[in-house]
Backbone atoms as SQL, in Angstrom:
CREATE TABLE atoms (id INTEGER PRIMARY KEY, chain TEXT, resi INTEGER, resn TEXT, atom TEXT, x REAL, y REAL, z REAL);
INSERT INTO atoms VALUES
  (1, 'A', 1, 'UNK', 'N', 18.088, -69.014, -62.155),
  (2, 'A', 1, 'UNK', 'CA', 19.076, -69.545, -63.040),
  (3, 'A', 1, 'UNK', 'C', 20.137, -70.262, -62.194),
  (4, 'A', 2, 'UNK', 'N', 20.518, -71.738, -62.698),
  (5, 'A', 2, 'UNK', 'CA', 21.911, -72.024, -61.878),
  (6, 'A', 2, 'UNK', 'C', 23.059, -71.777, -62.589),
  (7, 'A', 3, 'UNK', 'N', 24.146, -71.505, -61.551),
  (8, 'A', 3, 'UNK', 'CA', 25.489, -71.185, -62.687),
  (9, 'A', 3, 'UNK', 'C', 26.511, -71.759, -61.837),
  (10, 'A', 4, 'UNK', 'N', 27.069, -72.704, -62.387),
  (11, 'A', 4, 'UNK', 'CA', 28.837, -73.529, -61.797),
  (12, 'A', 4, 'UNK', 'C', 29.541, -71.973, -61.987),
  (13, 'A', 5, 'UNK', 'N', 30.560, -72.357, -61.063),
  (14, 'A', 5, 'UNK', 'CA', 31.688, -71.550, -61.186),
  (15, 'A', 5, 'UNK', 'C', 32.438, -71.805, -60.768),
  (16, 'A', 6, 'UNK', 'N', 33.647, -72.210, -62.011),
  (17, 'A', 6, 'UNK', 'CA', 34.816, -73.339, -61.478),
  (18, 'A', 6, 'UNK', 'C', 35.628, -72.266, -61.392),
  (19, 'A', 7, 'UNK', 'N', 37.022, -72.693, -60.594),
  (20, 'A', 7, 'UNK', 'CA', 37.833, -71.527, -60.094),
  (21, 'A', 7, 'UNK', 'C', 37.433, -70.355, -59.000),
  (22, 'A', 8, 'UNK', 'N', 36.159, -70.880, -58.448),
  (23, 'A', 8, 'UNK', 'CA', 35.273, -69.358, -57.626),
  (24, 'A', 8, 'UNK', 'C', 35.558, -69.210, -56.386),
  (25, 'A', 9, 'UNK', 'N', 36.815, -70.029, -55.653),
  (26, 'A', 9, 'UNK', 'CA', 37.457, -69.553, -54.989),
  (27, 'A', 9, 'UNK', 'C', 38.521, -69.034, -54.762),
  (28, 'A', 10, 'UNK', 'N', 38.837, -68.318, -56.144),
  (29, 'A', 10, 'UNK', 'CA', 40.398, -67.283, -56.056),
  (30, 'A', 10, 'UNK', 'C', 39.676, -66.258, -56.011),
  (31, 'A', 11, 'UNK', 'N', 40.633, -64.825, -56.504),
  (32, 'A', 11, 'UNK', 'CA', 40.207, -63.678, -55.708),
  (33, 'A', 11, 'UNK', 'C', 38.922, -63.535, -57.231),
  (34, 'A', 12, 'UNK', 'N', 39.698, -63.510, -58.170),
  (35, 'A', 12, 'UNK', 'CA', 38.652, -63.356, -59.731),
  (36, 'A', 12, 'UNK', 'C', 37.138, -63.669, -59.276),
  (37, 'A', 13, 'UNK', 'N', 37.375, -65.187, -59.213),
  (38, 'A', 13, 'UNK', 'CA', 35.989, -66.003, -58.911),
  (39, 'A', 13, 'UNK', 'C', 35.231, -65.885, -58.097),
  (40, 'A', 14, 'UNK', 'N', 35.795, -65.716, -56.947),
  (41, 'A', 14, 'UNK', 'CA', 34.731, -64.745, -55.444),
  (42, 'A', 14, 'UNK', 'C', 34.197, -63.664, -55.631),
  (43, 'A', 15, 'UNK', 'N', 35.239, -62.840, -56.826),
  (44, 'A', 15, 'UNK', 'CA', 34.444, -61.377, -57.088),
  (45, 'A', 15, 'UNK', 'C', 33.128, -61.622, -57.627),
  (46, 'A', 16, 'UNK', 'N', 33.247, -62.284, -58.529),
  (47, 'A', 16, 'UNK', 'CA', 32.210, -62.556, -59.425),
  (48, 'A', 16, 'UNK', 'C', 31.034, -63.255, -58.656),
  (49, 'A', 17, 'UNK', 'N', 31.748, -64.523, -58.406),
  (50, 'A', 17, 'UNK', 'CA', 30.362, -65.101, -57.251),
  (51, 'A', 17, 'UNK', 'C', 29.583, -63.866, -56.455),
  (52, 'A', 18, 'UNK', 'N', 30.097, -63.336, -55.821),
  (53, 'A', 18, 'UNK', 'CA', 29.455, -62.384, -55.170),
  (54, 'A', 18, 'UNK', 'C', 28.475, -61.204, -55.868),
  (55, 'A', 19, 'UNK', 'N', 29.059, -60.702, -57.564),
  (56, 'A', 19, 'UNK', 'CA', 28.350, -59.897, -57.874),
  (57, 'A', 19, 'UNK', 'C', 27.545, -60.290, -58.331),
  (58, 'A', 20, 'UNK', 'N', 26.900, -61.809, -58.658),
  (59, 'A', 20, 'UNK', 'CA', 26.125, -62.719, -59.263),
  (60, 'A', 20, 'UNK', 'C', 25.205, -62.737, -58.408),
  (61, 'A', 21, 'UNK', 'N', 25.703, -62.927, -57.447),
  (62, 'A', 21, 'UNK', 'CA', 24.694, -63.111, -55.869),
  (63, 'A', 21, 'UNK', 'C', 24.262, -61.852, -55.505),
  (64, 'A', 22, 'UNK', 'N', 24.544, -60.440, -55.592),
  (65, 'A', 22, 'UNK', 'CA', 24.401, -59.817, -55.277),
  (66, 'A', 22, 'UNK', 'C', 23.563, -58.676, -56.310),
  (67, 'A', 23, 'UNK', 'N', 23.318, -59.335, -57.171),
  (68, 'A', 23, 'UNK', 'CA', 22.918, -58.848, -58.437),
  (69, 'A', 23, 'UNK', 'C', 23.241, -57.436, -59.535),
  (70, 'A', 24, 'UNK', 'N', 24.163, -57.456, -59.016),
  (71, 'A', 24, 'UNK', 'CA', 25.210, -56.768, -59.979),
  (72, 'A', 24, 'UNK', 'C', 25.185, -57.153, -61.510),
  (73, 'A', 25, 'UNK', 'N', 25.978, -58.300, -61.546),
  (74, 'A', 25, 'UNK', 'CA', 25.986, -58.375, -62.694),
  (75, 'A', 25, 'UNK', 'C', 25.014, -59.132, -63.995),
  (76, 'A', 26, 'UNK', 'N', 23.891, -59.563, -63.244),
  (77, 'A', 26, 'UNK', 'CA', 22.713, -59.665, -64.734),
  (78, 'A', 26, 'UNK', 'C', 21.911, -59.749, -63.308),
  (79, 'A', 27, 'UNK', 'N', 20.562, -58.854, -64.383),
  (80, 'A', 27, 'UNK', 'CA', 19.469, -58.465, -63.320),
  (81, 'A', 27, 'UNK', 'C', 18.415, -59.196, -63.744),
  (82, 'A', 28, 'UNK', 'N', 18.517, -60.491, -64.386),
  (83, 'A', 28, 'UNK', 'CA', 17.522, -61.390, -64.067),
  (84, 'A', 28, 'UNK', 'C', 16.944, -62.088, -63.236),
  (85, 'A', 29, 'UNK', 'N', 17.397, -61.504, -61.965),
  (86, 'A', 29, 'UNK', 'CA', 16.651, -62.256, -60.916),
  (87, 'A', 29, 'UNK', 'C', 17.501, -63.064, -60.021),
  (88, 'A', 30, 'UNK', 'N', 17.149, -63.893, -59.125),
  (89, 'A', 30, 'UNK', 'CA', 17.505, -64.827, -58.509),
  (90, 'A', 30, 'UNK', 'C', 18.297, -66.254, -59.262),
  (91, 'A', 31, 'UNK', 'N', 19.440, -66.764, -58.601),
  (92, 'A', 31, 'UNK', 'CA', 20.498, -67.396, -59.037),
  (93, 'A', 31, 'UNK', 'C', 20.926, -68.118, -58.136),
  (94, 'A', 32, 'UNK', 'N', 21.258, -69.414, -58.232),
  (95, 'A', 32, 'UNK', 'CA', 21.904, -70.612, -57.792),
  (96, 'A', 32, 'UNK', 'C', 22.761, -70.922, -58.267),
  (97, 'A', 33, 'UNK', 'N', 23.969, -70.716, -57.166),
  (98, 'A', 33, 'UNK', 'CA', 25.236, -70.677, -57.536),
  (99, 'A', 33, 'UNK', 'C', 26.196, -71.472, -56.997),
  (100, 'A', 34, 'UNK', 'N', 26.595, -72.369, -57.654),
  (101, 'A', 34, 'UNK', 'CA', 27.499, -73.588, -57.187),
  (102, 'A', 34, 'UNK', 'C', 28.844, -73.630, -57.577),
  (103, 'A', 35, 'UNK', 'N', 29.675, -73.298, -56.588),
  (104, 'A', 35, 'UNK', 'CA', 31.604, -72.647, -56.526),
  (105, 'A', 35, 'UNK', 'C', 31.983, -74.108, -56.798),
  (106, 'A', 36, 'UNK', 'N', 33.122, -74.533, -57.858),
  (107, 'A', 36, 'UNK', 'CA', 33.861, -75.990, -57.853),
  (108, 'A', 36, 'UNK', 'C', 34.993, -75.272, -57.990),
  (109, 'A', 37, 'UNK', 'N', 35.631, -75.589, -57.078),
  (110, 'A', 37, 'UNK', 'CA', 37.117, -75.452, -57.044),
  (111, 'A', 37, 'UNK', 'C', 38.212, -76.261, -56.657),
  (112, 'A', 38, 'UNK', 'N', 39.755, -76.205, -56.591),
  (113, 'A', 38, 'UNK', 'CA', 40.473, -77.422, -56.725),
  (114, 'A', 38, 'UNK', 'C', 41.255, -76.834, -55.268),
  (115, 'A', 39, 'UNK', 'N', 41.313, -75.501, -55.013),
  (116, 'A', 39, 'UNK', 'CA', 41.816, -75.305, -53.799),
  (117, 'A', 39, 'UNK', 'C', 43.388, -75.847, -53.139),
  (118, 'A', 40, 'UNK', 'N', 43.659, -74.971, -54.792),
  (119, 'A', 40, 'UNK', 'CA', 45.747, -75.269, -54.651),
  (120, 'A', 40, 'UNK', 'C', 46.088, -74.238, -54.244),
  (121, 'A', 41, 'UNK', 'N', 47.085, -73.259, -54.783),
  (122, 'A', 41, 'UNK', 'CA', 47.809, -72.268, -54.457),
  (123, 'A', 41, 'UNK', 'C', 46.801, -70.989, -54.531),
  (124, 'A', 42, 'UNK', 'N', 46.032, -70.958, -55.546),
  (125, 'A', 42, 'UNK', 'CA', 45.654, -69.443, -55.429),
  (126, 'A', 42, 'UNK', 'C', 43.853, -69.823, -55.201),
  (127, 'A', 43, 'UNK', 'N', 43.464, -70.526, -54.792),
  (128, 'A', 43, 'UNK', 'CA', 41.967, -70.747, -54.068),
  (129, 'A', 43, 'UNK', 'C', 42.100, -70.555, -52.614),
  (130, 'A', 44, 'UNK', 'N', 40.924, -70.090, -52.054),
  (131, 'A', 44, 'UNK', 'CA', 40.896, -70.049, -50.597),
  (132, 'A', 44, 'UNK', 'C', 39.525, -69.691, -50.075),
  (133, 'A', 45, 'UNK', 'N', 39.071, -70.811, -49.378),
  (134, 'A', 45, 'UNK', 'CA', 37.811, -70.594, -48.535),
  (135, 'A', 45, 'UNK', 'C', 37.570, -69.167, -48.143),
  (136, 'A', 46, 'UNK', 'N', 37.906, -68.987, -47.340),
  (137, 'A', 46, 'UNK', 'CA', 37.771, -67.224, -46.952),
  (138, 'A', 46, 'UNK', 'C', 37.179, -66.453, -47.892),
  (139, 'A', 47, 'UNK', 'N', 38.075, -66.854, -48.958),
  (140, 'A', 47, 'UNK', 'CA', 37.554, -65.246, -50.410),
  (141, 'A', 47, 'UNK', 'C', 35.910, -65.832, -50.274),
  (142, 'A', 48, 'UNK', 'N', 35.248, -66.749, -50.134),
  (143, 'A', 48, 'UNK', 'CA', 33.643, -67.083, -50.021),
  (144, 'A', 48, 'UNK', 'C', 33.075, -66.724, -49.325),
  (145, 'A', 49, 'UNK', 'N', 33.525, -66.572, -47.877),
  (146, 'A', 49, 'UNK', 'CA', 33.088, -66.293, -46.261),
  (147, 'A', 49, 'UNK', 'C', 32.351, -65.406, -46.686),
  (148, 'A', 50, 'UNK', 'N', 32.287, -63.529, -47.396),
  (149, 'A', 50, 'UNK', 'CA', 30.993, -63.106, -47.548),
  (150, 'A', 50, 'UNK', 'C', 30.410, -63.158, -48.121);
């Protein structure tokens, strides 16, 4: 499955990216996951790093 995820570099959106990726949160399988973010005040590369 692919899934955008705008905002997925604040702390919210990294959580999630990660439990998506990590299959936490729907156990359908494998997922392609593409972070769009605007990377103002509350985005930050890092929250992605793991």
């Amino acid at each position: 499955m692919r899934i955008l995820v705008t905002g997925g570099a604040g702390f919210i959106g990294s959580e999630y990216v990660r439990g998506l990726l990590g299959g936490q949160l729907d156990g359908s399988g494998e997922h392609t996951v593409t972070v769009y973010d605007k990377l103002t005040y509350s985005g930050n590369l890092a929250n992605l790093a793991p």
